[in-house]
C-alpha positions in Angstrom: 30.3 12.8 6.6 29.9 9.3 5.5 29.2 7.8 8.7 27.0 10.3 9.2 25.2 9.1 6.2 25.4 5.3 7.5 23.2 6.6 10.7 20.6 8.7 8.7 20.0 5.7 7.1 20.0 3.7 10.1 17.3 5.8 11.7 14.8 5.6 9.0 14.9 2.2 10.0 15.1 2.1 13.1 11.8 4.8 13.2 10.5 2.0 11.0 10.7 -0.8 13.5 9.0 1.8 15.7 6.2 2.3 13.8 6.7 5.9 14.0 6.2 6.5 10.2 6.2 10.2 10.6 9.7 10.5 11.8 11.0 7.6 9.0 9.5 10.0 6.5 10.9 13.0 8.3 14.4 11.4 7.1 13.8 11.9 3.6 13.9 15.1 1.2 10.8 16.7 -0.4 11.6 15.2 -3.7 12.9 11.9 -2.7 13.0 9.2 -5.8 12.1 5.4 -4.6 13.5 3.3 -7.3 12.2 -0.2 -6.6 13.7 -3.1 -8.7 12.4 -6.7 -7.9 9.8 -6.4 -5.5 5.6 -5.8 -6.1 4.9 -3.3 -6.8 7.9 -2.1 -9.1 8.8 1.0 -10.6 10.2 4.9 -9.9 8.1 7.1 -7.2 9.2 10.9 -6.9 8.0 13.0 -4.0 7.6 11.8 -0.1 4.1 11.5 -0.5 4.3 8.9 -3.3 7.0 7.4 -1.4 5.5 7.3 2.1 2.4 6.1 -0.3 4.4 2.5 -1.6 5.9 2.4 2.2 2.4 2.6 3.4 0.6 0.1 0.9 4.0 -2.5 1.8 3.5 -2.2 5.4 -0.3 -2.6 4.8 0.3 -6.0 3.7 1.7 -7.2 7.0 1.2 -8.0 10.8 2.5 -5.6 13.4 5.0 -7.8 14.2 6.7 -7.3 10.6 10.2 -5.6 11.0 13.8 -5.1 9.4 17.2 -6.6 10.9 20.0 -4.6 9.2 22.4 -7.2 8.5 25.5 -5.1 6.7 25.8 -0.9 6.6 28.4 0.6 5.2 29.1 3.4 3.7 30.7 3.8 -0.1 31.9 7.5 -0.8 28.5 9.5 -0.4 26.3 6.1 -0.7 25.1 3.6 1.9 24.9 0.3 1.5 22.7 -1.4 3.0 21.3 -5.4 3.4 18.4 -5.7 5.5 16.1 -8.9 6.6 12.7 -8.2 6.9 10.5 -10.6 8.5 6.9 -11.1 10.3 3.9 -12.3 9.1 0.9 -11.8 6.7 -2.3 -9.5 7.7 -4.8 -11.1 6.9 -3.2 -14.6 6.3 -1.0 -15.1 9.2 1.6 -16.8 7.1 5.4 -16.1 8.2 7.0 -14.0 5.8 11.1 -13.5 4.9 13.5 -11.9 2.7 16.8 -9.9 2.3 16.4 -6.6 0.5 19.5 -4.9 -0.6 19.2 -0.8 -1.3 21.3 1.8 -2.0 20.9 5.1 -0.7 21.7 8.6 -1.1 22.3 11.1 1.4 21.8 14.5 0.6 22.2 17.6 3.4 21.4 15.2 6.2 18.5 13.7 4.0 17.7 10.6 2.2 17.5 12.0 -1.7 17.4 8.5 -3.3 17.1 5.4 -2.2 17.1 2.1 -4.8 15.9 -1.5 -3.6 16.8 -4.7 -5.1 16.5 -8.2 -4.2 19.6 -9.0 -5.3 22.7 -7.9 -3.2 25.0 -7.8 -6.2 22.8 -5.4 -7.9 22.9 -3.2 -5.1 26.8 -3.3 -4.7 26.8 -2.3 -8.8 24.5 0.5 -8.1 26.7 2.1 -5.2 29.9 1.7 -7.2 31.5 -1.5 -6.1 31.9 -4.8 -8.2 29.4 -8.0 -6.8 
């Protein structure tokens, strides 16, 4: 089931990459919590529609040629780890943009339940179970 998980996951962010928001947000649960730790803006967000709402204002800030590389997926019991680099360039400004975020997800009856995103990898490996 695991696995399983690993590919939900990769999905969402794959549908991402797509642009077809509708079936990223198809991946997660009505009452999926967004715990975001680190990046602007910060904070807890419960329900899909506040979470497709941060997803939305993020993606807002970008060009269309902003996307995610998933660099390591694994998954830890029922969790999934995953590092991503997301990279492209400022809307308005035009101005490359790069970073790693780390999150850690959970998978509930084939959908994401929670998913938690950190800037720091360690943090990320703590919240999933495993020592930095």
């Amino acid at each position: 089931m695991s696995e399983a998980n690993v590919e939900i996951v990769r999905g969402q962010f794959e549908a991402t990459n797509r642009r077809d928001f509708a079936a990223a947000m198809d991946a997660y649960t009505e009452d999926v919590v967004l715990v975001v730790n680190g990046l602007f803006p910060s904070g807890t967000f419960l329900g899909r529609e506040a979470v497709g709402g941060w997803f939305g204002d993020w993606f807002g800030a970008f060009g269309h040629d902003y996307h995610f590389d998933v660099e390591e997926a694994r998954a830890v019991g029922e969790r999934v780890l995953i590092t991503a680099r997301h990279h492209g360039s400022g809307r308005a400004s035009g101005v490359p943009v790069e970073g790693i975020t780390a999150y850690a997800y959970t998978v509930k009856a084939g959908k994401i339940a929670r998913v938690e995103m950190y800037t720091d990898r360690a943090e990320a490996l703590e919240a999933v179970g495993l020592a930095g």
